[in-house]
Each structure stands twice: as structure tokens, then as C-alpha cells.
C-alpha positions in Angstrom: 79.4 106.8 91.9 80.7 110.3 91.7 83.3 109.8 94.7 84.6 106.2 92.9 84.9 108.6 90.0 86.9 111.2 91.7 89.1 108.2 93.1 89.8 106.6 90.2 90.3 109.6 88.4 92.4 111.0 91.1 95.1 108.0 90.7 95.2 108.2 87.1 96.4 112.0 87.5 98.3 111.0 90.3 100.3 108.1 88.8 100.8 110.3 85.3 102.3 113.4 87.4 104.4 111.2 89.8 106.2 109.6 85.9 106.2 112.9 84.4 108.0 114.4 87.8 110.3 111.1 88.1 111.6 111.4 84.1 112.3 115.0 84.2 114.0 115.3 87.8 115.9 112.3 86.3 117.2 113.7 83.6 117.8 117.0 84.9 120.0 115.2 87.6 121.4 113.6 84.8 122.2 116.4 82.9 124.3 117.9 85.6 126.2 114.6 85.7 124.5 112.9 88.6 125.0 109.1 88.1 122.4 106.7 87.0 122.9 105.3 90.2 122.3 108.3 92.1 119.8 109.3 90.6 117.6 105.6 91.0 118.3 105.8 94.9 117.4 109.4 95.2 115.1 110.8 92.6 113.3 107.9 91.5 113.3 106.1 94.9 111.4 109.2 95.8 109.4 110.5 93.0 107.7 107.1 93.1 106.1 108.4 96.7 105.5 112.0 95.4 101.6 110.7 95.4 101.7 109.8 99.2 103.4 113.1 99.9 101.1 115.4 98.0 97.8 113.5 99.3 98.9 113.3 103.1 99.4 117.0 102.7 96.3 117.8 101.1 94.8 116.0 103.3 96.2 117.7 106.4 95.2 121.0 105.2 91.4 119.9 104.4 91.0 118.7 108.1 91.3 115.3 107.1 94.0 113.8 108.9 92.9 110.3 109.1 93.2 110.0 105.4 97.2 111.5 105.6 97.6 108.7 108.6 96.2 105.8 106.7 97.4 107.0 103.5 101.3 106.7 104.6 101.2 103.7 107.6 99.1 101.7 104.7 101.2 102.5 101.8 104.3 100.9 103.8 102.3 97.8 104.8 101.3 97.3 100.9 104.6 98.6 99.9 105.9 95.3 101.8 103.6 92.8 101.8 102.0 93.6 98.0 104.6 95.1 96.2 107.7 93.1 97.3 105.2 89.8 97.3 104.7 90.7 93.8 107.9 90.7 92.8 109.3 88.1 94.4 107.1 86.3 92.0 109.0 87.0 89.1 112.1 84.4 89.7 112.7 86.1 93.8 114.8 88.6 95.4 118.4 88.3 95.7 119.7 91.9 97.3 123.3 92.4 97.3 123.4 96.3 97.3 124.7 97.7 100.4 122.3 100.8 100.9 119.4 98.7 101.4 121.0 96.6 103.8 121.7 99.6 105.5 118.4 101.1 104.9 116.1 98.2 106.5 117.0 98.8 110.4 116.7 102.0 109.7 113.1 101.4 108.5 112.6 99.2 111.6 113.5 102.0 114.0 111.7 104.8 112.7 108.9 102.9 112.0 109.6 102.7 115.7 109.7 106.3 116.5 106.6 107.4 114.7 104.9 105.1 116.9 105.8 106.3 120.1 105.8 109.8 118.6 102.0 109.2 117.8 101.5 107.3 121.7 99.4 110.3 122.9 97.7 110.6 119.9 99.4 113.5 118.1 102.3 113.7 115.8 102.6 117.4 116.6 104.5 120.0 114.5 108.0 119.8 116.7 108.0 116.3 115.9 106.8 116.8 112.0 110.4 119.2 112.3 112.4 116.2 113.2 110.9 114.1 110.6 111.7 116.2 107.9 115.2 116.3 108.9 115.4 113.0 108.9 114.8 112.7 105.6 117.2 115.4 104.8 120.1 113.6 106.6 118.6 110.2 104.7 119.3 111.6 101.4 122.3 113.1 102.0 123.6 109.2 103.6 122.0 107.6 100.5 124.1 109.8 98.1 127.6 109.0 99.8 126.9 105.5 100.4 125.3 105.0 96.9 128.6 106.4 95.4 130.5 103.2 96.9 128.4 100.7 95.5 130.7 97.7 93.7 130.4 97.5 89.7 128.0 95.1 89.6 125.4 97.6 91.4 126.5 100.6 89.5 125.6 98.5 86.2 122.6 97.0 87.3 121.2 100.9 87.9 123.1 102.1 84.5 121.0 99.3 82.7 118.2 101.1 84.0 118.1 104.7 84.2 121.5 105.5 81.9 119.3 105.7 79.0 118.0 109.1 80.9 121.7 110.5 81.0 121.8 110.5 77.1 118.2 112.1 77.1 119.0 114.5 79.3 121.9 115.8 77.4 119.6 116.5 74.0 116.1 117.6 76.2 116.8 119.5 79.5 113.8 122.1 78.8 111.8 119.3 78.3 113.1 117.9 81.0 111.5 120.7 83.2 108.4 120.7 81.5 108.1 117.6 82.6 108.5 118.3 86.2 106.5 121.6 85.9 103.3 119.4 84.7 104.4 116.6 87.0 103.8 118.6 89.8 100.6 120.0 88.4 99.4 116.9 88.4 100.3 115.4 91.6 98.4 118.4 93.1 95.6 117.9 90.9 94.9 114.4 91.4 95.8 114.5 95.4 92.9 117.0 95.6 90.3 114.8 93.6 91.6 111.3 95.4 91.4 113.1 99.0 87.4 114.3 97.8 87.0 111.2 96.6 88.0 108.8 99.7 85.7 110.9 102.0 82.7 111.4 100.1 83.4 107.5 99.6 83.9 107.1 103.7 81.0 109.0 104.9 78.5 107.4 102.0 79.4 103.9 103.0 79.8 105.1 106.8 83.3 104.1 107.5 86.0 106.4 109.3 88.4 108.4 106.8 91.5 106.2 108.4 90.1 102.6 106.9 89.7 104.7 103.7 93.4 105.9 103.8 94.8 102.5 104.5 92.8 100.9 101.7 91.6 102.6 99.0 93.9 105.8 99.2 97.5 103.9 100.5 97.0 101.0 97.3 96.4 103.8 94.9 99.2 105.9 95.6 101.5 103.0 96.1 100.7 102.6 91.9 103.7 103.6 91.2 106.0 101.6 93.4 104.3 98.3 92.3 105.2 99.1 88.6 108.5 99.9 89.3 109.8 97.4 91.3 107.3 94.5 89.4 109.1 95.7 86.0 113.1 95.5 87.7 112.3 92.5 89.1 110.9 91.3 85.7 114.3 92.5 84.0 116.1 90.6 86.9 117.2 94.4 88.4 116.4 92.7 92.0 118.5 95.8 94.0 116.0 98.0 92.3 113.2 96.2 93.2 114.0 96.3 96.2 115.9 99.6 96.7 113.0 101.2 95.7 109.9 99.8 98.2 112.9 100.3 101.1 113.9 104.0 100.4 109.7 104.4 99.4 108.7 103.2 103.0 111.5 105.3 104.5 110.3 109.1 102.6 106.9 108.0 103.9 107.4 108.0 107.6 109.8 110.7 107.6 108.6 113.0 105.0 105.5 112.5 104.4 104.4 112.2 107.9 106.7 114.9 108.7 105.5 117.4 106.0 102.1 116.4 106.8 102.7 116.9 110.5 104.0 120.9 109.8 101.4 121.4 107.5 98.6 120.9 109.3 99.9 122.3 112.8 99.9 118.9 114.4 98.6 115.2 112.8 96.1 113.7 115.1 96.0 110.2 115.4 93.0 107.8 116.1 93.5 105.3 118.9 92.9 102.4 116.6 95.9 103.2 114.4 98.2 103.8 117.4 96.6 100.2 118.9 97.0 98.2 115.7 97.8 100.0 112.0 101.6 101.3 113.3 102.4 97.9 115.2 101.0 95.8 111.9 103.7 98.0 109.8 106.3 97.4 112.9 105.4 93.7 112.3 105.5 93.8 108.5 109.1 95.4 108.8 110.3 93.0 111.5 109.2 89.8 109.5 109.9 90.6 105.5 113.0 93.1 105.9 115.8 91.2 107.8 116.0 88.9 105.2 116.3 91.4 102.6 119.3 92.7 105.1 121.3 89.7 105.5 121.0 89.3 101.6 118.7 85.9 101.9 117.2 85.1 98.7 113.0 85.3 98.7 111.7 82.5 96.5 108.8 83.0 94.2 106.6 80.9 97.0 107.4 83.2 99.7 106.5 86.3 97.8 103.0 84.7 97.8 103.2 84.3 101.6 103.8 88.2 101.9 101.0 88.4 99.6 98.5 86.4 101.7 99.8 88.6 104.3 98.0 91.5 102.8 94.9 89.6 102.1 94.8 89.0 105.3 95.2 92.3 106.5 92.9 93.7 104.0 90.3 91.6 105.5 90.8 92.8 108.9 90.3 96.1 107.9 86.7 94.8 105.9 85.7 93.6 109.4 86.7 96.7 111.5 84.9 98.8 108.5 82.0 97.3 108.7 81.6 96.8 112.6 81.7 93.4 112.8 81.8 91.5 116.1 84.4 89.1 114.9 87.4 92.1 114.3 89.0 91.6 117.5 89.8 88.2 117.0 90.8 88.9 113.1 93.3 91.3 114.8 94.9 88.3 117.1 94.8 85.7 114.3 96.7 88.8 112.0 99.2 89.3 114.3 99.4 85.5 115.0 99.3 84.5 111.3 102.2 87.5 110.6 104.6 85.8 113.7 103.7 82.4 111.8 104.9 83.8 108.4 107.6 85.0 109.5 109.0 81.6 111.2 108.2 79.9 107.9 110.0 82.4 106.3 113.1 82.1 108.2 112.9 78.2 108.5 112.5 78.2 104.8 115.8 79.9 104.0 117.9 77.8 107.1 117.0 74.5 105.1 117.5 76.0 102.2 121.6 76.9 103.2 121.7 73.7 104.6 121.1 71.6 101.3 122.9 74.4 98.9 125.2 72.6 97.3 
């Protein structure tokens, strides 16, 4: 009870510092006349996986490394299947900004690389290093490219985050406040989910890693799912979007990577280098490329990616709990995943083919 306490509390904290740090570093970057549109693709994009980055780290420096592994490989399997399921829901995704068609093969190949990075079973601190770069030469491509979005894309992210320019101008030392106790919180509540998840692991005798791709990636994925559910509810598709693609990207490289440097070296158990990475290689392969070629997911298909994760989740129920039967859930998954993804595809060809 204590631990399901600590875990529940622990997102709460979590999802309140990660909006506290994603309205002030807004508007500061508003204030100092970033564009709305920079500031959704940078800030916001990554703000929302401020909670993956400060438990993966925390949990790197406690000895708990299976937790930081689970926590960022699960959060971009639910990032895809859940989050963009959900919103696909809400009338489906139409994506005509250029950044995330741009974005996706990148997610594909370092996706990629952090699995044959993590081959022998160690993302070590040299590779942690090239990571983080990554992500620095990420955000500095996302800035230039986001400044030659057309029009339409500049107003669809004015719509949503220009009302932060005007703040910005009348509160910039609020502003800070709000990133101050942002951060305070984020390290607050990564400390209480990380206790949490493995007191909860070792009560219930599973391994921290089926804790971290459960539990701990769902949780700190809270704050994509309400972004990108809400744009896609106020037809801001590109956002919905943007923001699970450039989410899934800052968790391989930078969370990964920080987590990587932190902790001198992220082990890796076998079972996430035999199946967990591959499942998010899948994920990317099968519900991206559409997103890429700007094919239109229908309401019906986000329920597909959703059924995805159901199925994935129950996988991970029978690997938990030592059943017999998980090595055959593990070929129907990736069976069942290949299947999707020709439905998928088959789906949108018939669809072009009777467009009027």
C-alpha cells in the first residue's frame, strides 16, 4: 500500500512540476521573442518528457537501472501505440508539418542505434556522450527547420501557445518561479515514483525492468497523453503529433544518454535487448511511416494502435508473472504488430483509391 502510495503520489508531483516547468520556460522563451512555434517544437515538445528524464536519472544514480531502461524504451512504445491511438480517436491525424516528417526516420534509426548500442548489454558512458549530442544537434535542426514551416503551421502553433507570448510580456518573474518549483518538483516526485516502483517490484516479486515499462513509462508519459489528446480534440493534429515524435526522440537520446553519463554506464538486461527495444523498433516501423508520408489515421485505426498496447501490456503480465505461455505471447506480439501494420497500410491504399 505504501509503495502504490509513493507511485501515485510520485506522478501527481511529477505531472504538476513537468506544467509548471513547460508554462514558465514557455513564456520565458516567449518573452525574449521566441515564436509560438518554436517554442511548441522545443520547450514544450520537451518539457512534456522532463518526467522520463528526471526519473531515468534518479534511477541511475540509486543503482536502479532497470527502472531508467524500462522507464524510457516503455514510454516510447505507450507514447505510440496509447497516446497517438488516443488521439487518433478524436476525428484522426492528418500531419502536414514538415518537422515531423523529418523527425520519424530519425526516430526509426536511433531507435536503431540504442539497440545495437545496448547489444552487449551496456549503454556505457562514451555512448551516453554521443546521445546527448544528439539531442543537442536535434534541437538545434528542430529550431531552423521549425522556422520554415508554411502559414498554416505557424497558426495552428500560434492558436496554441501565442496566448503564452502575451503572458510572458506582463509575468517573466513568475515565469521563473514557475520553472524554479517546476524543477523542484520533477526531482521530488522522480524520487518518490523511483521508491515507489521497487518497493512495488520486489513486494510483488517482479524485476525492476517490467516495473519501468509499465507502471513507471505510463505514468510519466501523463503528460504527453494530455497534450496531444487535447490538440487533437481542438483539431491541432501537427501538435498532436509533433509532440509524441519529438517526446520519443529526447527519450532515446537524452534521457538514455543523461542516464547513461550519470550512472557511469546503463546496464541492460538481456530480455530488453531480446524483445522491449525490437517491440519499440516494431512500434516505430508500423505507426510512423504513415505519419511521414502525411496518410491520414482514421478514428478506427487509432483503436488498432490501441489494442496494440493491450496486447503488449499483456505480454509483459505473463513475463511478470512467470508464466509458461510468455514465449508464445512474444511471437503472437510481434506477429499481431506485422498484422497491424498491413491492415494499416491496406486501409489507407483503398482509401486513395475510392477518394473522390
Amino acid at each position: 500500500m505504501v509503495s502504490l502510495l509513493l507511485i501515485i503520489a510520485g506522478m501527481a508531483v511529477l505531472v504538476g512540476g513537468a506544467e509548471g516547468l513547460v508554462r514558465g520556460a514557455s513564456r520565458i522563451a516567449a518573452a525574449v521573442g521566441i515564436s509560438p512555434l518554436v517554442v511548441g517544437l522545443t520547450v514544450v515538445a520537451f518539457g512534456t518528457s522532463a518526467p522520463e528524464l528526471a526519473v531515468s536519472v534518479g534511477s541511475a544514480l540509486t543503482g536502479a537501472g532497470e527502472v531508467a531502461i524500462g522507464n524510457a524504451v516503455g514510454s516510447n512504445t505507450f507514447n505510440v501505440l496509447a497516446i497517438l491511438g488516443s488521439a487518433a480517436l478524436f476525428g484522426g491525424l492528418v500531419v502536414h508539418q514538415r518537422i515531423v516528417r523529418l523527425d520519424v526516420p530519425l526516430v526509426i534509426a536511433v531507435t536503431a542505434l540504442v539497440w545495437w548500442m545496448a547489444a552487449d548489454g551496456e549503454i556505457d558512458r562514451g555512448e551516453g556522450v554521443v546521445l546527448l549530442l544528439g539531442i543537442v544537434a536535434y534541437t538545434g535542426f528542430s529550431y531552423v527547420v521549425g522556422r520554415r514551416e508554411g502559414p498554416a503551421i505557424e497558426e495552428e502553433y500560434d492558436e496554441a501557445f501565442g496566448e503564452d507570448v502575451e503572458t510572458a510580456r506582463r509575468g517573466t518573474a513568475r515565469a521563473v518561479a514557475l520553472v524554479v518549483l517546476g524543477l523542484a518538483g520533477l526531482v521530488a516526485g522522480a524520487q518518490m515514483l523511483v521508491a515507489g516502483a521497487t518497493d512495488l517490484a520486489e513486494s510483488i516479486g517482479v524485476s525492476d525492468l517490467i516495473i519501468g515499462l509499465t507502471v513507471v513509462a505510463a505514468g510519466t508519459s501523463l503528460p504527453e497523453l494530455a497534450t496531444s489528446v487535447v490538440a487533437a480534440r481542438r483539431g491541432e493534429r501537427d501538435i498532436a503529433v509533433g509532440n509524441v515524435v519529438g517526446s520519443n526522440l529526447f527519450n532515446l537520446l537524452a534521457v538514455l544518454g543523461a542516464a547513461s553519463v550519470a550512472g557511469g554506464g546503463l546496464e541492460v538486461p538481456a530480455v530488453a535487448v531480446e524483445t522491449d527495444i525490437p517491440i519499440a523498433l516494431v512500434v516505430a516501423v508500423v505507426a510512423l511511416p504513415a505519419l511521414a508520408v502525411g496518410l491520414r489515421v482514421a478514428p478506427w485505426e487509432g483503436g488498432v494502435l490501441l489494442l496494440g498496447y493491450l496486447g503488449y501490456v499483456g505480454y509483459l503480465v505473463l513475463v511478470g508473472t512467470g508464466s509458461a505461455a510468455a514465449g508464445t505471447a512474444r511471437v503472437a506480439l510481434f506477429v499481431g504488430l506485422g498484422v497491424a501494420a498491413v491492415v494499416l497500410l491496406l486501409a489507407d491504399r483503398l482509401r486513395r483509391r475510392t477518394r473522390p
